[in-house]
C-alpha positions in Angstrom: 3.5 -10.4 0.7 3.4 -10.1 4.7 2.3 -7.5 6.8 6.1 -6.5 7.1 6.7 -6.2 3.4 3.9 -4.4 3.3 4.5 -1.7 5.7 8.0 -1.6 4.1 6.3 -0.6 0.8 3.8 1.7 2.4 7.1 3.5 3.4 9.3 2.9 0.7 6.7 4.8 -1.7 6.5 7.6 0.3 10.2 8.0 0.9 10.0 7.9 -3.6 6.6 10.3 -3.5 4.6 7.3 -5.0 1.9 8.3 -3.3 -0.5 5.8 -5.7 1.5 3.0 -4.6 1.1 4.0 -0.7 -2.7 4.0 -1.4 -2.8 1.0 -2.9 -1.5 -0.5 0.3 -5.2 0.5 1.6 -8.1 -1.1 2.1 -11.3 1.2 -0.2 -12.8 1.9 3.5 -9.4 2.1 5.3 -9.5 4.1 8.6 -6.5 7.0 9.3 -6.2 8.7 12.5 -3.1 11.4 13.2 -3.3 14.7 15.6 -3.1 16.9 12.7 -6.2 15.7 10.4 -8.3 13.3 13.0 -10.3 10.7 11.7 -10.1 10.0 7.9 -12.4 7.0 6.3 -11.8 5.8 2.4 -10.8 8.3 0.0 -10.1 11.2 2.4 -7.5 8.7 3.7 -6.3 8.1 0.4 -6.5 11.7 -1.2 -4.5 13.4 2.3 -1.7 11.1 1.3 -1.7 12.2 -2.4 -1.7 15.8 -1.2 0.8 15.5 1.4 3.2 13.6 -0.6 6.5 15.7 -1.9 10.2 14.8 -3.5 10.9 17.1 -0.9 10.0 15.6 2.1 13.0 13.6 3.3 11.6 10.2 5.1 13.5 7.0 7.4 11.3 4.4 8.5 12.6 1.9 10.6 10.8 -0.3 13.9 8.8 -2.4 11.5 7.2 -5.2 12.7 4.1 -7.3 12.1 2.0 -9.7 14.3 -0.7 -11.5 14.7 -2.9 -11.3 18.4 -6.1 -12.1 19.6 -6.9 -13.1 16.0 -6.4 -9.8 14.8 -3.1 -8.5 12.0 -1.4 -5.6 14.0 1.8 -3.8 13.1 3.6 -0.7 13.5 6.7 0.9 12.3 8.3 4.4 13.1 9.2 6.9 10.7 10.7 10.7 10.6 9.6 13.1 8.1 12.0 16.1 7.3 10.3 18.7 5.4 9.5 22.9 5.2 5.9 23.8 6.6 4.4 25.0 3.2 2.3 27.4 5.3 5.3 29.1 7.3 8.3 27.9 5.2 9.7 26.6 8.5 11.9 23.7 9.0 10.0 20.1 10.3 11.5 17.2 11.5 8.2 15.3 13.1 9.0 12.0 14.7 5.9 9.1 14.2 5.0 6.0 16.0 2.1 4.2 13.3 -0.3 1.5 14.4 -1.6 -0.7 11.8 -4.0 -3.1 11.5 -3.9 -5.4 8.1 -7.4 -7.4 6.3 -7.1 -9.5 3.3 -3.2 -8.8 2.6 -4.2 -4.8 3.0 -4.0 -1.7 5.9 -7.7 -1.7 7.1 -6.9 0.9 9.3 -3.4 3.4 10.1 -3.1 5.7 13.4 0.0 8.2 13.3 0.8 9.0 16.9 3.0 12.4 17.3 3.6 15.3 20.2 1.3 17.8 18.5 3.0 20.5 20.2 6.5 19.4 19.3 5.3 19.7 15.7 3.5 22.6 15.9 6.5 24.7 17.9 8.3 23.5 14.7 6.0 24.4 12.2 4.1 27.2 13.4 7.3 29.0 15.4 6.2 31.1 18.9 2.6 31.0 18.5 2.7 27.0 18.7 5.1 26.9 21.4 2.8 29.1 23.3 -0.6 27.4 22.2 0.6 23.6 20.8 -0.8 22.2 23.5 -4.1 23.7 24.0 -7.6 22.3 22.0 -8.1 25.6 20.6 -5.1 25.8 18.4 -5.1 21.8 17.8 -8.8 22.8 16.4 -7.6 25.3 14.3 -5.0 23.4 12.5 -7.3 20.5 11.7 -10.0 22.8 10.3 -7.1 23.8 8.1 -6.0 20.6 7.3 -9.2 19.2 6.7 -10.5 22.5 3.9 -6.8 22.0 2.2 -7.7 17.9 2.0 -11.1 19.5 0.5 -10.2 21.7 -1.8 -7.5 19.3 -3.0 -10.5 16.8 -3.1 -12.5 18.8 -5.1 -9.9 18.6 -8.4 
């Protein structure tokens, strides 16, 4: 399979809420990065997708490409994700550019890049239009994120 196929499944699975098939598209020490959780290593990685994942969530990827440079596997794709904010019942449509980097025919490590501010006007209504862009509220919602990703761990 190449890097492009396997960015498609990565995608495709998500779009189906296979979230076992997305994380079998990881590498066991595979490194995540997005605004809303920060860093992720291994099974955090891997358990945020499984809690995340919805039939829901409405999902078109598209940009896909694949490439190798400076003797390192790169790729990226975008993708827009449609769903209701579980903690506000709000309406989201958060656009995504992904980096990926690819080791042995898997992702080794996945960066989401997104306007934390846009999402967060979305999602959290006034009080993230006001405060999306500032560290404090940024900080808030990751401690958030990061005890649900815990708790849903912890099962």
């Amino acid at each position: 399979m190449t890097n492009t196929e396997l960015i498609e499944k990565f995608y495709t699975a998500f779009a189906n809420a296979d979230a076992e098939t997305m994380v079998s598209c990881y590498t066991d020490d595979i490194a995540f990065e997005d605004p809303a959780f920060g860093p992720l290593q291994g099974e955090d990685a891997k358990n945020m997708w499984r809690m995340l994942v919805n039939p829901g969530l409405a999902l078109v990827f598209s940009k896909v490409w694949a490439q190798e440079r400076d003797g390192r596997q790169l790729g990226g794709a975008h993708w827009d994700a449609t769903y209701i904010f579980s903690k506000t019942g709000r309406k989201v449509v958060n656009r995504i550019d992904a980096s990926f980097e690819f080791r042995n025919g898997l992702i080794c490590r996945h960066r989401d890049h997104f306007s934390f501010w846009k999402w967060s006007s979305q999602a959290l209504g006034l009080p993230g239009q006001l405060l999306g862009w500032t560290p404090f509220l940024q900080h808030k919602v990751r401690q958030q994120a990061l005890d649900r990703l815990r708790k849903f761990s912890s099962k």
